[in-house]
LOGU-985809 format. One line per field, with one value per atom (N, C-alpha, C): residue in three letters; atom name; x, y, z. Coordinates in steps of 0.2 Angstrom, whole numbers, plus 5000, padded with zeros to 4 digits. Example, Ala and Ser with C-alpha at 12.3 -4.5 7.8 and 13.67 -1.06 7.14 Angstrom:
BEGIN
rest: ALA, ALA, ALA, SER, SER, SER
atom: N, CA, C, N, CA, C
u: 5066, 5062, 5066, 5064, 5068, 5064
v: 4972, 4978, 4984, 4989, 4995, 5000
w: 5039, 5039, 5039, 5035, 5036, 5039
//
This chain:
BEGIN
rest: UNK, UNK, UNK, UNK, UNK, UNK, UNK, UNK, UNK, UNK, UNK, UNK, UNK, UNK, UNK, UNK, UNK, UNK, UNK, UNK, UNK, UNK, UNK, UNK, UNK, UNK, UNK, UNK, UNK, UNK, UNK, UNK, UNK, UNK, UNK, UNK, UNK, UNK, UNK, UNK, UNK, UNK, UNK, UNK, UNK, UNK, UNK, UNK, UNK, UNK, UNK, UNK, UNK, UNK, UNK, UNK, UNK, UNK, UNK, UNK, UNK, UNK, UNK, UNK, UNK, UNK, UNK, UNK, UNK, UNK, UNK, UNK, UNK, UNK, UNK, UNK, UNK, UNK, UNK, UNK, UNK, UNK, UNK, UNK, UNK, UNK, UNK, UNK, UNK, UNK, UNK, UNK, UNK, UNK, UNK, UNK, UNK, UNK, UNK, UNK, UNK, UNK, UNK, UNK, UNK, UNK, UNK, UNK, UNK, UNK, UNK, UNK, UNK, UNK, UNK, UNK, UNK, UNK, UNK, UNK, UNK, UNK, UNK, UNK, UNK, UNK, UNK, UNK, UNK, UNK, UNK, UNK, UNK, UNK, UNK, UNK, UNK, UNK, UNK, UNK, UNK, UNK, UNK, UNK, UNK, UNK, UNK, UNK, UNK, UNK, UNK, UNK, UNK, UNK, UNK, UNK, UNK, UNK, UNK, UNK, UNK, UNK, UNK, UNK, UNK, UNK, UNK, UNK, UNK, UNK, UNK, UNK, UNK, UNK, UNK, UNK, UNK, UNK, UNK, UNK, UNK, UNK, UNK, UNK, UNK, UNK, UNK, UNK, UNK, UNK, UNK, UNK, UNK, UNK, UNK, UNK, UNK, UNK, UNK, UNK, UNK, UNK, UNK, UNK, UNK, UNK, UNK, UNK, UNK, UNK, UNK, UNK, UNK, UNK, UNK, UNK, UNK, UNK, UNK, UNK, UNK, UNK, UNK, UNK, UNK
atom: N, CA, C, N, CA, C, N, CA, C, N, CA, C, N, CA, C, N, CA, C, N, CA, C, N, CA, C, N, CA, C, N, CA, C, N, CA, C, N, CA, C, N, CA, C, N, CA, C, N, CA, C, N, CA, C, N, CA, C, N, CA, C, N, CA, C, N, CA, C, N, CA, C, N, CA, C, N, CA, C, N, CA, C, N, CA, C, N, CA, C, N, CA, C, N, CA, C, N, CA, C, N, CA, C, N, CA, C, N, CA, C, N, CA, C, N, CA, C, N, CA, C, N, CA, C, N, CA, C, N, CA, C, N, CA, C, N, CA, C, N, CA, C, N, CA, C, N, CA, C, N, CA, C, N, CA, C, N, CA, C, N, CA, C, N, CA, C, N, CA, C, N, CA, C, N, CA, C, N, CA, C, N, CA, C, N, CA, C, N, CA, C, N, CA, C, N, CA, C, N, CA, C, N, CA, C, N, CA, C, N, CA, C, N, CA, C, N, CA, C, N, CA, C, N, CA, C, N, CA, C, N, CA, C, N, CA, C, N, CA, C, N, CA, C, N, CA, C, N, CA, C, N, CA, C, N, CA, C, N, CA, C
u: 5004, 5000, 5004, 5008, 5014, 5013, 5015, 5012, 5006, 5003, 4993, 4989, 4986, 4982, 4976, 4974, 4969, 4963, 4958, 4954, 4946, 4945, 4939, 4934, 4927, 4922, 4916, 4913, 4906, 4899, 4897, 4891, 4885, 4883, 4876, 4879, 4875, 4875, 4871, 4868, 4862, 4866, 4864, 4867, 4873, 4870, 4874, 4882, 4882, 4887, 4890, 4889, 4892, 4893, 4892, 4896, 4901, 4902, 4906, 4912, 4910, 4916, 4919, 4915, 4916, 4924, 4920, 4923, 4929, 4930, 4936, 4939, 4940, 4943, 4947, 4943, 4947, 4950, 4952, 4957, 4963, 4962, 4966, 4966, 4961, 4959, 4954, 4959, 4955, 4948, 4944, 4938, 4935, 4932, 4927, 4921, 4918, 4909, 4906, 4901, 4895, 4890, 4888, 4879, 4876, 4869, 4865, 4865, 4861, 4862, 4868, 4869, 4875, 4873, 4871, 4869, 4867, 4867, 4863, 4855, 4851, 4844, 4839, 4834, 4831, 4828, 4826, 4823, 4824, 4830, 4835, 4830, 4831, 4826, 4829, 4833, 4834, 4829, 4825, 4819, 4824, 4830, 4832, 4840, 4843, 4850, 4852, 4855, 4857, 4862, 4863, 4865, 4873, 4873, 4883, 4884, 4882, 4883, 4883, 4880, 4881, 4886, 4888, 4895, 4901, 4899, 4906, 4905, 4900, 4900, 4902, 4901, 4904, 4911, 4915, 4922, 4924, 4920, 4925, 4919, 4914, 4910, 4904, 4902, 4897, 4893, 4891, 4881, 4877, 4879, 4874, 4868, 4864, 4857, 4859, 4857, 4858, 4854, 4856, 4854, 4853, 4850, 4849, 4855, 4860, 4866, 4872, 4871, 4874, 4871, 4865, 4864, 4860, 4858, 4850, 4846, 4841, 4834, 4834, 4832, 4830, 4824, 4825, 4823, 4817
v: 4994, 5000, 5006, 5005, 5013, 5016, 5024, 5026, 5027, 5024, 5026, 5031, 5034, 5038, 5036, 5039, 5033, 5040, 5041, 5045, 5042, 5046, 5047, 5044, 5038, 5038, 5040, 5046, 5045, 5045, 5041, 5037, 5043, 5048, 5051, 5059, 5064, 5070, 5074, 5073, 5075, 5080, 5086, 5090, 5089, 5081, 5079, 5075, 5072, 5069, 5075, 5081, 5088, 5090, 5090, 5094, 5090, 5083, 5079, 5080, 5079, 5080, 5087, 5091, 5099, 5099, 5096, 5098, 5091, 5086, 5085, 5086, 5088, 5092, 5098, 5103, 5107, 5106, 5099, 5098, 5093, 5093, 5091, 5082, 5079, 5074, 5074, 5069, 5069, 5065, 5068, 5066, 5063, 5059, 5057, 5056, 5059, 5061, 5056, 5052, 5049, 5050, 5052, 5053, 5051, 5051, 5050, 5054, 5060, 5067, 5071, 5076, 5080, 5088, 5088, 5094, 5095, 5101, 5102, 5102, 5100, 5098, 5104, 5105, 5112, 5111, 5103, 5101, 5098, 5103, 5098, 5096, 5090, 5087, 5088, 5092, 5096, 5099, 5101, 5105, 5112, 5109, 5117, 5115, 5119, 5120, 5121, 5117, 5116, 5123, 5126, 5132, 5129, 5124, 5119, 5120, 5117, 5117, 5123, 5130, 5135, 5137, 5137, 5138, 5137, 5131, 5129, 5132, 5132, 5132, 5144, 5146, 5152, 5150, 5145, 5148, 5149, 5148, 5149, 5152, 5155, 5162, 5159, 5152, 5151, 5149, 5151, 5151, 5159, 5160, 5165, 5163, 5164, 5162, 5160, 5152, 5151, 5156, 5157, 5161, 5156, 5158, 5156, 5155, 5161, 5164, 5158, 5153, 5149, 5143, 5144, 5137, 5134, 5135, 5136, 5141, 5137, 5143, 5148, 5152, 5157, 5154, 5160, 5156, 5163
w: 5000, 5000, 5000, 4999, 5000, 4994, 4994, 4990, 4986, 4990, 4988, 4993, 4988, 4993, 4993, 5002, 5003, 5004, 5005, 5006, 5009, 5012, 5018, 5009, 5010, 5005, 5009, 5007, 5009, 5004, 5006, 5001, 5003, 5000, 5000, 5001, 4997, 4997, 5000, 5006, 5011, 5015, 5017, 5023, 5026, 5031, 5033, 5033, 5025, 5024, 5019, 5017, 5014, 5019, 5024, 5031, 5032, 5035, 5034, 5031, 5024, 5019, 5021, 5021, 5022, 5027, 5033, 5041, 5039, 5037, 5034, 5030, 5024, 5020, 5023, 5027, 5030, 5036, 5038, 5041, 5036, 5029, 5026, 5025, 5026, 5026, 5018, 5014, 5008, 5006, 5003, 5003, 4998, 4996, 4991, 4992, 4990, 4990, 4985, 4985, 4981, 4982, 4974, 4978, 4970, 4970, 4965, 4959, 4963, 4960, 4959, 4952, 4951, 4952, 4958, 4959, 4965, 4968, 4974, 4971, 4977, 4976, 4979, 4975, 4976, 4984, 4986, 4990, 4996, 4998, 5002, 5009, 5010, 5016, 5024, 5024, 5033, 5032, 5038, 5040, 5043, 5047, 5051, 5050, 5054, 5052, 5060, 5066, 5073, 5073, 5078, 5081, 5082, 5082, 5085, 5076, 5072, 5063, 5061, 5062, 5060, 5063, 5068, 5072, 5068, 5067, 5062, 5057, 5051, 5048, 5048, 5052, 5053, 5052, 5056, 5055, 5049, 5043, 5037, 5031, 5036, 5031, 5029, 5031, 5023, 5029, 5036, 5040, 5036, 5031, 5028, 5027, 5022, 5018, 5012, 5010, 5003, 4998, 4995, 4988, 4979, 4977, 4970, 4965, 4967, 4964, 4967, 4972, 4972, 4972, 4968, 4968, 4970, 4976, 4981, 4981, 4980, 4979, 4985, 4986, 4990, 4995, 5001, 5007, 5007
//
């Protein structure tokens, strides 16, 4: 195995495993993401967003409002 790079797999692109990949990534833990869909989903099935996840999700800018302009409909 020397010389292979080995990377985090997570199976599904739901809030939860995008945060995932997100918060290791940014510790430098390489990531592979699978999902069905190629795109964000206009419908994403979280009801709310937990006050500990926007926290994090502060430390590097993006607890704003999704916007259409990136991809998410308008709230």
């Amino acid at each position: 195995m020397s010389g292979e790079s080995k990377s985090v797999l997570i199976a599904g692109g739901g809030p939860v495993d995008l945060l995932c990949a997100w918060h290791l990534g940014r510790q430098g833990i390489p990531v592979r993401l699978f999902d069905d869909n190629d795109g964000l989903q206009a419908d994403p099935r979280a009801a709310t967003t937990h006050p500990a996840t926007l926290d994090l999700l502060a430390e590097d800018g993006l607890a704003g409002r999704p916007t259409a302009a990136n991809g998410m409909r308008r709230w």
